[in-house]
Backbone as a ProteinNet text record, in pm:
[ID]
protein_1_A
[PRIMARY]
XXXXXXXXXXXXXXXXXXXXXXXXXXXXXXXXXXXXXXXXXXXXXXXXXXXXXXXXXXXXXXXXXXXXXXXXXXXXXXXXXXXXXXXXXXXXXXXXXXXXXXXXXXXXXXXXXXXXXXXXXXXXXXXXXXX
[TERTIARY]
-731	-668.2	-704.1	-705.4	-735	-646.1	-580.9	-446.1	-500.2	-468.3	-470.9	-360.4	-345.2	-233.7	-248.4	-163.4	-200.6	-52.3	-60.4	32.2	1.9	113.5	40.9	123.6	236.3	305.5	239.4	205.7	169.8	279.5	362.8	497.9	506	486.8	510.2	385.4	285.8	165.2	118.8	216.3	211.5	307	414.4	504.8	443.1	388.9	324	219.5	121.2	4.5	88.6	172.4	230.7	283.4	355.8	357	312.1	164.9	96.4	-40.8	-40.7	-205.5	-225.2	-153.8	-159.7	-198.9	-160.5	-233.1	-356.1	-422.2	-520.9	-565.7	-688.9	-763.3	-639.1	-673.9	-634.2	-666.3	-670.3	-756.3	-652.4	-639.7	-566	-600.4	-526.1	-598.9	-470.5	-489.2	-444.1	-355.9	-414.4	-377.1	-432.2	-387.6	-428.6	-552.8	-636.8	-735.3	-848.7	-811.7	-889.5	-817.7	-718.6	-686.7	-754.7	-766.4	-845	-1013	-1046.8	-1197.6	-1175	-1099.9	-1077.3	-1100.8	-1043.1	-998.9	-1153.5	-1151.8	-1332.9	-1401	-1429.2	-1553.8	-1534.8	-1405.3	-1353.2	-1443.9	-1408.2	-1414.8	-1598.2	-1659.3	-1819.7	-1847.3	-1820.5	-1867	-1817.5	-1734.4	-1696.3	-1590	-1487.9	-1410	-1324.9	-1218	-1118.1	-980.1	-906.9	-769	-670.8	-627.2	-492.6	-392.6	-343.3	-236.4	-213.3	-186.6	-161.5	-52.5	-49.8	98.1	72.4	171.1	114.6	275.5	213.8	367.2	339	510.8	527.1	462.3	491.5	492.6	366.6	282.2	158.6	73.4	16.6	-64.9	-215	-238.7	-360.3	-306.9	-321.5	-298.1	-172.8	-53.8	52.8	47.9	113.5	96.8	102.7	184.5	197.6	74.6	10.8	-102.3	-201.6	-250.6	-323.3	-308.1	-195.8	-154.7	-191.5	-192.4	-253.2	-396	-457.7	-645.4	-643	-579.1	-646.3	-590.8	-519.1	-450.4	-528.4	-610.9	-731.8	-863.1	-882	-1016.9	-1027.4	-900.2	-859.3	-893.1	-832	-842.2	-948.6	-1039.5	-1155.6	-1263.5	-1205	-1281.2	-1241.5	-1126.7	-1111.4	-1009.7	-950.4	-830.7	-674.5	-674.2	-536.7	-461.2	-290.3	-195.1	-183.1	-258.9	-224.6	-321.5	-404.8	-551	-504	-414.5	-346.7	-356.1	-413.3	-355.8	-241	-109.1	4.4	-16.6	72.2	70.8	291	268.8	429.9	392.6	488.5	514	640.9	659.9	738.4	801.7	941	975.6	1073.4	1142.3	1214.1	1378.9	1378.9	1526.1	1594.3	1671.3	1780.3	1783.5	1758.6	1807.2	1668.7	1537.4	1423.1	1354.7	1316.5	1297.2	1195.3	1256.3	1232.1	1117.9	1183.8	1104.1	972.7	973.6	874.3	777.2	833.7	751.4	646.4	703	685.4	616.4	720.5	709.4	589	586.4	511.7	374.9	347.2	204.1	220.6	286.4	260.9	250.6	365	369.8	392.6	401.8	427.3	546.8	558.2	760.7	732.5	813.6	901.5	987.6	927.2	1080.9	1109	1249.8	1314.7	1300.5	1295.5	1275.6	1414.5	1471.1	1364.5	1290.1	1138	1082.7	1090.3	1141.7	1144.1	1038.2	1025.1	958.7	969.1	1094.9	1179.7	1160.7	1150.5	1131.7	1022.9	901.1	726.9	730.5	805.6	775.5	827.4	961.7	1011.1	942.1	864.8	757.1	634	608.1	486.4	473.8	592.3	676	675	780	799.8	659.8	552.8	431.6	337.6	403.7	301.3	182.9	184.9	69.1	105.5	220.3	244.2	350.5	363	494.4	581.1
-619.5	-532.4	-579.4	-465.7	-528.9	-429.1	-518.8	-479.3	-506.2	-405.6	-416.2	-466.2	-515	-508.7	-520	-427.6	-427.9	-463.5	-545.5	-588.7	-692.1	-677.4	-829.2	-881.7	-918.1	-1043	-1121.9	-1225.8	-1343.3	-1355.9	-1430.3	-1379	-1348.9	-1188	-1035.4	-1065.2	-1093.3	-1059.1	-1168.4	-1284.5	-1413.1	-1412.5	-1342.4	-1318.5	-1185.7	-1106.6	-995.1	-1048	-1126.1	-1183.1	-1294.7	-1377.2	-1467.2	-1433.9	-1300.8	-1232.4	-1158.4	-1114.1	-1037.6	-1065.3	-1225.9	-1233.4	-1255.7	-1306.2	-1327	-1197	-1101.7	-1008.4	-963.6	-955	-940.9	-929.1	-921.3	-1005.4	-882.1	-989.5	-943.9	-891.3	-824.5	-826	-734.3	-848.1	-829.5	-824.9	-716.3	-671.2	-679.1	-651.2	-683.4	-533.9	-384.8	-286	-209.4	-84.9	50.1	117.5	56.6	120.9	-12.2	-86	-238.8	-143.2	-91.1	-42.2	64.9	142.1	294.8	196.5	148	96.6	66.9	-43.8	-101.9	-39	75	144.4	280.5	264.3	341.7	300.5	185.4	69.8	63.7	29.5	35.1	164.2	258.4	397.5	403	364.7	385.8	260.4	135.3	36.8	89.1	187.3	188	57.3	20.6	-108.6	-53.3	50.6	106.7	-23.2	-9.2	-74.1	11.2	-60.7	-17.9	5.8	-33.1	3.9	-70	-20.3	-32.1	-41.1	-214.2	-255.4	-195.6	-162.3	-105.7	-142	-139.3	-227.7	-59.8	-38.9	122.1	74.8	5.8	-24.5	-139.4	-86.1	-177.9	-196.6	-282.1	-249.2	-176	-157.5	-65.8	70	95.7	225.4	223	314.6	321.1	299.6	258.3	287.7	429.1	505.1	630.2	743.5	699.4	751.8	726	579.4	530.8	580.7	582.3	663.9	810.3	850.8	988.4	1019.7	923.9	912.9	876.8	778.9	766.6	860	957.2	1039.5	1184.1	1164.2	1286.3	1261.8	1103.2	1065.2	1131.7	1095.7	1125.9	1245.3	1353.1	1490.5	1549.7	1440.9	1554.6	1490.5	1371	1374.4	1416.7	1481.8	1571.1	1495	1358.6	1344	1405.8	1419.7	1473.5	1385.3	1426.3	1379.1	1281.6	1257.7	1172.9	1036.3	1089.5	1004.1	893.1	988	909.7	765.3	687.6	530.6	527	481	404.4	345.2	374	364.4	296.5	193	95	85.1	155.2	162.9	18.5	-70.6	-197.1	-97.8	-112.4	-27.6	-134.4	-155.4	-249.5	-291.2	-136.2	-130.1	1.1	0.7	165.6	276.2	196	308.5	379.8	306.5	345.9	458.5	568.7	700.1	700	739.2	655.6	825.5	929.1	1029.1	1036.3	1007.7	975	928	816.1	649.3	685.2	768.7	733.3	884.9	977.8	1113.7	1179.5	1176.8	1285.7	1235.6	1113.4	1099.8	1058.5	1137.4	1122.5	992.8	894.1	784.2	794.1	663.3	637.7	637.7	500.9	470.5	348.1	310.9	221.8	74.2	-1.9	-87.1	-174.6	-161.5	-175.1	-379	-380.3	-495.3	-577.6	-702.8	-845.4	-801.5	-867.2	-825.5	-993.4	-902.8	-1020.9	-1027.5	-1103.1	-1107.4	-1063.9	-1009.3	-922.4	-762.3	-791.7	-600.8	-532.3	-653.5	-648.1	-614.3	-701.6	-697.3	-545.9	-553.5	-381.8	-283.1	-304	-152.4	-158.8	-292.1	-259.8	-261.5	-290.8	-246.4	-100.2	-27.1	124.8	188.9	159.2	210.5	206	84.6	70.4	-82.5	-84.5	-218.4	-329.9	-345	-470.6	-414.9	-468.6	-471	-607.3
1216.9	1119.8	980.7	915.4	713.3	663.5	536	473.9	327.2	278	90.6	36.8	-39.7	-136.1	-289.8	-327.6	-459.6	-535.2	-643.1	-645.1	-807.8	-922.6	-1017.2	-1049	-922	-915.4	-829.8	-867.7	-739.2	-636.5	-669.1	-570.3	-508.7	-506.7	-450.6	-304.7	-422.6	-308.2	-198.4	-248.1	-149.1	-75.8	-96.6	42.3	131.8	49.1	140.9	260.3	193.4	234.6	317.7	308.3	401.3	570.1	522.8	627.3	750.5	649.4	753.8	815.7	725.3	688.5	857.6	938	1116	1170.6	1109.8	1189	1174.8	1005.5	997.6	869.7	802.1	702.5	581.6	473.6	374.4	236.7	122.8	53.2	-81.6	-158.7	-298.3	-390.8	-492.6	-610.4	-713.9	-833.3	-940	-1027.3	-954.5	-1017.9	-951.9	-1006	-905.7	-946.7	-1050.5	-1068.8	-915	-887.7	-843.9	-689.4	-679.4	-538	-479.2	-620	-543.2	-521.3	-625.1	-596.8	-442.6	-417.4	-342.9	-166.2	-199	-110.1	-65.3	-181.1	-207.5	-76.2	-153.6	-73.5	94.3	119.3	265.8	340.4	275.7	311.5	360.7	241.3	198.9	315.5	350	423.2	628.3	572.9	736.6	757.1	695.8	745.5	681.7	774	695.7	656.3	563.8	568.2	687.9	718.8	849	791.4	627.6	591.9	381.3	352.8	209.6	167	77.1	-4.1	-123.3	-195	-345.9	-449.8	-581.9	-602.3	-690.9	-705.1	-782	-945.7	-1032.2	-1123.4	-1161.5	-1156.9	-1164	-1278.8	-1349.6	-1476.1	-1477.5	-1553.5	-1559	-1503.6	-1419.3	-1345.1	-1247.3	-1285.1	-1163.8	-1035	-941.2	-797	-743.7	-829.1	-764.9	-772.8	-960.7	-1007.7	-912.9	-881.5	-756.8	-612.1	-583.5	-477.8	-423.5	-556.1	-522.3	-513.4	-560.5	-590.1	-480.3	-356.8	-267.9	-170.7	-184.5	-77.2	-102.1	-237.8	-275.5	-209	-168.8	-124.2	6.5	92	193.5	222.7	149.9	147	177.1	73.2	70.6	178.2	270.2	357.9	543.8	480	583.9	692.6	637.7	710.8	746.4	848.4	885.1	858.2	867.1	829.6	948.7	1058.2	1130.4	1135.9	1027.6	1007.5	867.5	793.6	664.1	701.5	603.4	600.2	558.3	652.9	535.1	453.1	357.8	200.3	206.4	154.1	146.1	8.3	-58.4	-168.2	-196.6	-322.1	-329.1	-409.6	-443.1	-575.5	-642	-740.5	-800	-741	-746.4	-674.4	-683.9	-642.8	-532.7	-729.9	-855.5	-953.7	-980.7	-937.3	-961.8	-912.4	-946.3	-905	-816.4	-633	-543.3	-507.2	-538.9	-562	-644.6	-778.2	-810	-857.3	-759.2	-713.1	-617.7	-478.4	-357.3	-319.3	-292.1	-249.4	-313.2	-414.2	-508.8	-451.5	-499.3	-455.5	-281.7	-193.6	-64.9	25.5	-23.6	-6.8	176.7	241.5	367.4	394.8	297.7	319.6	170.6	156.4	2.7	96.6	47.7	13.7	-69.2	-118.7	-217.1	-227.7	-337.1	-396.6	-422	-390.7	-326.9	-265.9	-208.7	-137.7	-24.4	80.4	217.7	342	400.2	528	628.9	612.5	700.3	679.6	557.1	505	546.8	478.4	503.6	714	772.9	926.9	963.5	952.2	960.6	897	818.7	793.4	912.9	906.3	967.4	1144.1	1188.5	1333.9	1331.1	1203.5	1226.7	1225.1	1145.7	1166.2	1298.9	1380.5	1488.1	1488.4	1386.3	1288.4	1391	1434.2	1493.3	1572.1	1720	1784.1	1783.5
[MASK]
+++++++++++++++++++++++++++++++++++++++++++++++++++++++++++++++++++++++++++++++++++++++++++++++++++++++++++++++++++++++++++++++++++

């Protein structure tokens, strides 16, 4: 399995990466313009990502703004809604507009910030990524 995360807390992206790196390779970026590239290249090399961390609030380019560039790449190459990569949106917390953080640009699922090891495992259980 290969997992993105985008993310420009170290923190953030070392408990993400702590968590999942056992299942499979990892590959972290700094902002959502470094995610869509990111996510480009996967696409163009044939080594898709299995699933995408994205923090809502990211520098350079939003997560949600990012979010949607790669849910356009998608589009236009003719993936179905069942072909979608999950997309785990981090968001800050329960007052942060979880609508449109997440929804608008066609997010997977969100979770709310602390971010735990527990949270990271329960997304990627409900997706299937790991039993």
């Amino acid at each position: 399995m290969k997992f993105l995360i985008a993310d420009d807390n170290d923190l953030h992206c070392e408990i993400i990466k702590n968590t999942i790196e056992s299942h499979g390779q990892c590959h972290t970026v700094r902002d959502g313009d470094e995610a869509v590239k990111a996510f480009a290249a996967s696409l163009e090399n044939n080594d898709f990502f299995d699933a995408i961390f994205i923090k809502s609030k990211i520098d350079a380019q939003d997560g949600p703004h990012a979010l949607r560039q790669i849910r356009e790449i998608e589009q236009k190459l003719g993936f179905g809604l069942s072909e979608e990569i999950p997309i785990i949106m981090t968001v800050q917390d329960e007052e942060e507009q979880i609508p449109e953080t997440y929804l608008r640009g066609n997010g997977t699922s969100f979770i709310i910030k602390p971010l735990t090891k527990q949270k990271v495992l329960e997304e990627m259980i409900l997706f299937g990524l790991i039993t």
